[in-house]
C-alpha positions in Angstrom: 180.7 -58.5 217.9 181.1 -61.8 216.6 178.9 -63.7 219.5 176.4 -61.3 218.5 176.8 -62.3 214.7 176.9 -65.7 216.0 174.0 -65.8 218.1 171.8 -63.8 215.4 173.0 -67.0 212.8 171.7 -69.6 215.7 168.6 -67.7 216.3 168.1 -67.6 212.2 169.0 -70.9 211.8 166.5 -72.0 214.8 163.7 -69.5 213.5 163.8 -71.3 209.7 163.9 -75.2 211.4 161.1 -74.1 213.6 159.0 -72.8 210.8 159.5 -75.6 209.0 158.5 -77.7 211.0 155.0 -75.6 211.6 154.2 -75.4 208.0 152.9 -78.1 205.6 151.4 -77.8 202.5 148.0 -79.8 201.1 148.0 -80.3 197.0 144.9 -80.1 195.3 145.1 -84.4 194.7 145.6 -84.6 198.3 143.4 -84.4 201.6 145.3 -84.2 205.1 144.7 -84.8 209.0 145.8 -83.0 211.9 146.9 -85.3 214.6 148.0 -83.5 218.0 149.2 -86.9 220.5 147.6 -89.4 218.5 143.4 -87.9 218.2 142.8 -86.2 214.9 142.4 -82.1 215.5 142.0 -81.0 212.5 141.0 -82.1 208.7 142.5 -80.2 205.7 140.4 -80.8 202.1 141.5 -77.7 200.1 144.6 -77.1 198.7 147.1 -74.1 200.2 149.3 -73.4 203.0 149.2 -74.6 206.8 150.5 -74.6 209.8 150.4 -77.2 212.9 152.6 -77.0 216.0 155.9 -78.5 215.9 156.7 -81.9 217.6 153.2 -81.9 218.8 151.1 -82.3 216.0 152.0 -84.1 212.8 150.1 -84.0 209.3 149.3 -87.2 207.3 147.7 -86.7 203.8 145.3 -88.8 202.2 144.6 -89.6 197.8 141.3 -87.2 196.7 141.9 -88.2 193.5 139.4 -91.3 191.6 141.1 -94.8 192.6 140.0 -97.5 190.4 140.2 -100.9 192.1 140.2 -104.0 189.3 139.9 -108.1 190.0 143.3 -109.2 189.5 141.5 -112.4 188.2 137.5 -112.8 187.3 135.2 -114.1 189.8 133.0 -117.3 189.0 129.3 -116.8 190.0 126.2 -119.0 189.7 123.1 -117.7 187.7 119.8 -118.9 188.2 119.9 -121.7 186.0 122.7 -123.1 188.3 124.9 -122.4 185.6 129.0 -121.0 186.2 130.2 -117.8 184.4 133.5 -115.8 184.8 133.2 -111.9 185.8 135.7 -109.3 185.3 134.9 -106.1 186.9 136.4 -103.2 188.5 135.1 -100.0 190.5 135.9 -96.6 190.7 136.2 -95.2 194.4 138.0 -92.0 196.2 137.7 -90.4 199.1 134.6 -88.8 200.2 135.4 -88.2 204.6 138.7 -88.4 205.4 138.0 -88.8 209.2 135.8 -91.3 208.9 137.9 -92.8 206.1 141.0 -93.2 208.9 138.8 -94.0 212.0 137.0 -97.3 209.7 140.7 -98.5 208.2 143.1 -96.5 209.9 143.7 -94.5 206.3 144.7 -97.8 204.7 143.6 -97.9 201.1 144.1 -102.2 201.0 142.0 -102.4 203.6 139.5 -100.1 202.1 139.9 -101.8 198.9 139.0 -105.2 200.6 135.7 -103.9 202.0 134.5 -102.4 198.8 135.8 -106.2 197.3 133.6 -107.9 199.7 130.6 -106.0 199.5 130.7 -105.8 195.4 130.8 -109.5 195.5 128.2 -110.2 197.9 126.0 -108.3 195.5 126.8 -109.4 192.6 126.4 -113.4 194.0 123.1 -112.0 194.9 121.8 -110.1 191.6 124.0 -113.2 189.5 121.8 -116.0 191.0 118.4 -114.3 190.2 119.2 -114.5 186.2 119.4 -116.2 184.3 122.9 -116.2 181.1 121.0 -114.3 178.5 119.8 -111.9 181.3 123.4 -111.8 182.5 125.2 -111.3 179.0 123.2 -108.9 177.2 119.3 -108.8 179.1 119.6 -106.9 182.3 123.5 -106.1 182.5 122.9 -102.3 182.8 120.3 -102.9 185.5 123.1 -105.3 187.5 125.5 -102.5 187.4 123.1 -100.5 188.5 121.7 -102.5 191.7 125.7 -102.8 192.1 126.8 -99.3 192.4 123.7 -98.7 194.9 124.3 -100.8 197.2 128.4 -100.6 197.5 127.8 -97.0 198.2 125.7 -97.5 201.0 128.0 -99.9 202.5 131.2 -97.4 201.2 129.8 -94.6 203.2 130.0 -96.2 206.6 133.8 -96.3 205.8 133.9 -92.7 204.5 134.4 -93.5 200.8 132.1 -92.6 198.0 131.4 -95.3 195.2 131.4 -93.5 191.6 131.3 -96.3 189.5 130.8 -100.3 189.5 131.2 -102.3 186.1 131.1 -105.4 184.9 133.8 -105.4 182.0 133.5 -109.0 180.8 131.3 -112.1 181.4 132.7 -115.3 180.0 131.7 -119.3 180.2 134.5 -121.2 181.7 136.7 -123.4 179.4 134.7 -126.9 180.2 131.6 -125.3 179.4 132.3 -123.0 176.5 132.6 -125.5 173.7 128.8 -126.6 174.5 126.9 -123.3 175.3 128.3 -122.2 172.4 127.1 -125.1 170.3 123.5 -124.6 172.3 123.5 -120.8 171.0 124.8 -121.3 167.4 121.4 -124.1 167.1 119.4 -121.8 168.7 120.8 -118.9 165.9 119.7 -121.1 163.4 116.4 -121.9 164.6 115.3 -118.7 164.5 117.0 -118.2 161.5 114.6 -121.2 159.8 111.8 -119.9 161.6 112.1 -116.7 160.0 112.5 -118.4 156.6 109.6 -120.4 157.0 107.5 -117.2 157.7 109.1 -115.3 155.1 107.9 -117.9 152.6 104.4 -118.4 153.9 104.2 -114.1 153.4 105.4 -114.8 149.6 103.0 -117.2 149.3 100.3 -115.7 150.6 101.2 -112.3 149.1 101.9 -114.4 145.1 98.2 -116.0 145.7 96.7 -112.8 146.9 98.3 -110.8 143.6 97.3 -113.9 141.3 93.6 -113.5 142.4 93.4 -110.1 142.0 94.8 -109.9 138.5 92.1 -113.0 137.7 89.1 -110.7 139.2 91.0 -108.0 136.6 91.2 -109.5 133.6 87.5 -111.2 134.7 86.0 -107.5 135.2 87.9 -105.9 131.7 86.7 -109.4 129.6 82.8 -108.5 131.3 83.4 -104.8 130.6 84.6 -105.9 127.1 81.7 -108.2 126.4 79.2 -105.6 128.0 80.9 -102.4 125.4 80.8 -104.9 122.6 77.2 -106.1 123.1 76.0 -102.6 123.4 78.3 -101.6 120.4 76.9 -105.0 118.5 72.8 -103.6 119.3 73.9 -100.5 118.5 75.1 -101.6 114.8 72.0 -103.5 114.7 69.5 -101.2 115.1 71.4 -98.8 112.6 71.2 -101.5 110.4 68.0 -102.3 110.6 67.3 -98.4 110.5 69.0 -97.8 107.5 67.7 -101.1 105.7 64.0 -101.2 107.0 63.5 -98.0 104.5 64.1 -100.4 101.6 63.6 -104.0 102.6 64.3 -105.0 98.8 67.8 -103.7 98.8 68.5 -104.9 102.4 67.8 -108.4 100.7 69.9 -107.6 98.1 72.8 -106.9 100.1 72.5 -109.9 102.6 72.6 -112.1 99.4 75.4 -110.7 98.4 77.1 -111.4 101.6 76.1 -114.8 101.3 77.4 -115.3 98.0 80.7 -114.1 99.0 80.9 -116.0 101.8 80.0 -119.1 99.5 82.3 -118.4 96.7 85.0 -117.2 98.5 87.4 -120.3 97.6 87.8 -121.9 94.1 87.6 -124.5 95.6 84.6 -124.6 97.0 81.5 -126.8 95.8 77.8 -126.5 96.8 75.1 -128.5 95.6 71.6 -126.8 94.8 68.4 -126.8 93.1 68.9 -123.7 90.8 65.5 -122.8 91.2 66.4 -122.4 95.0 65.6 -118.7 96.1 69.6 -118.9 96.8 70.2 -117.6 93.0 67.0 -115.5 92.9 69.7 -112.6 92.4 71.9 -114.3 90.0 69.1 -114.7 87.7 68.5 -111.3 87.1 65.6 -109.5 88.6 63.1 -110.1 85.9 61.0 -112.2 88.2 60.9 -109.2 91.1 60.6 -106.7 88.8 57.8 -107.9 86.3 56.0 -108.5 90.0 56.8 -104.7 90.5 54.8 -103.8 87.1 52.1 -105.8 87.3 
């Protein structure tokens, strides 16, 4: 009874090490291979349970997650105008064929990492030397990291890695150079800066003189209109006079002398020399002389 107990336990114990040693389990941030004597047999990409044969196949898992690969220090590059500037950059990278991944770099991500280096910088020498700073800095930096991230996947995929992302964090001047490309910008800055001074000024100018002539042709138009309204308001006044007096000529002459003697006599002052038998006091003398020519 007890070698039976004891050769159940064995068999138990046996059963359990055997079946671990057939199962293996894949994570969802994990890819796996299926080696049987060396030669891949099988590739594993979704999470869950497996099983392989024990002592004749074994299981080696591979990252699916995003791996981000950064320049430990920035790379110097020459633009166009033979000029040096500093670039910090880093790509984002993961997994894409897991077989083809392990037959390019035998499943070694420095390796991998290396090759995607390599090929980023060849690029980038390439895209760096046909622009010029500005287009560098601020111009065409989008399309660089564009033109990047095309061509590092087409080399990534020969390796069996998919290229999600290539970017160019930082481009800087190096130290010896800094001081006078900075200078270069700030006189460049205020250049513009005068330029745009120098127009704004003409524009007042232009827009001061334009506003002065126009209120000249104003006041020019409202003194003509003025003149025209009085003129017409002047023969207007005339002819009413000369309506209302032309029906009695001897009063109209009597009134206009009148006038004139205010006029004349309006200061104490005032001296005038004439003959008194000018026809200046014919109504000062009474009108005997008009009137006995009215009887007669």
């Amino acid at each position: 009874m007890k070698d039976n107990f004891g050769n159940l336990l064995i068999g138990a114990v046996l059963t359990l090490v055997v079946l671990s040693l057939s199962i293996f389990v894949v994570d969802q941030r994990q890819s796996a291979l299926v080696f049987q004597l060396g030669e891949v047999v099988s590739v594993k990409t979704q999470p869950g349970l497996y099983f392989k044969i024990p002592l004749v196949q074994n299981v080696r898992y591979f990252e699916s997650r995003i791996l981000t690969m950064d320049t430990p220090e920035p790379e110097r590059f020459i633009t166009a105008e033979k000029k040096n500037v500093l670039v910090d950059s880093f790509v984002k990278w993961r997994i894409a064929d897991v077989k083809q991944y392990y037959i390019s770099v035998s499943g070694d991500e420095m390796r991998a990492q290396t090759r995607l280096m390599q090929t980023v910088n060849a690029a980038m020498r390439e895209e760096f030397g046909k622009r010029t700073i500005h287009e560098v800095v601020s111009g065409e930096r989008s399309e660089i990291m564009k033109v990047l991230r095309e061509k590092a996947s087409a080399d990534a995929a020969k390796i069996g890695v998919e290229v999600l992302d290539v970017r160019v964090k930082r481009v800087d001047f190096p130290s010896e150079i800094s001081g006078s490309v900075y200078s270069r910008m700030d006189a460049e800055r205020k250049r513009v800066a005068n330029e745009l001074r120098a127009t704004g000024n003409a524009e007042s100018e232009k827009i001061r003189a334009d506003a002065d002539r126009q209120r000249e042709v104003i006041l020019a138009e409202a003194y003509r209109e003025a003149q025209k309204i009085k003129g017409e308001g002047d023969a207007k006044a005339a002819a009413i006079y000369a309506g209302a007096f032309g029906r009695n000529p001897e009063f109209y002459s009597f009134y206009r002398s009148l006038e004139a003697y205010k006029q004349s006599f309006k200061s104490k002052s005032d001296v005038m020399v004439v003959d008194p038998s000018s026809a200046f006091f014919k109504y000062l003398k009474g009108t005997g002389a008009p009137a006995k020519a009215a009887t007669k």
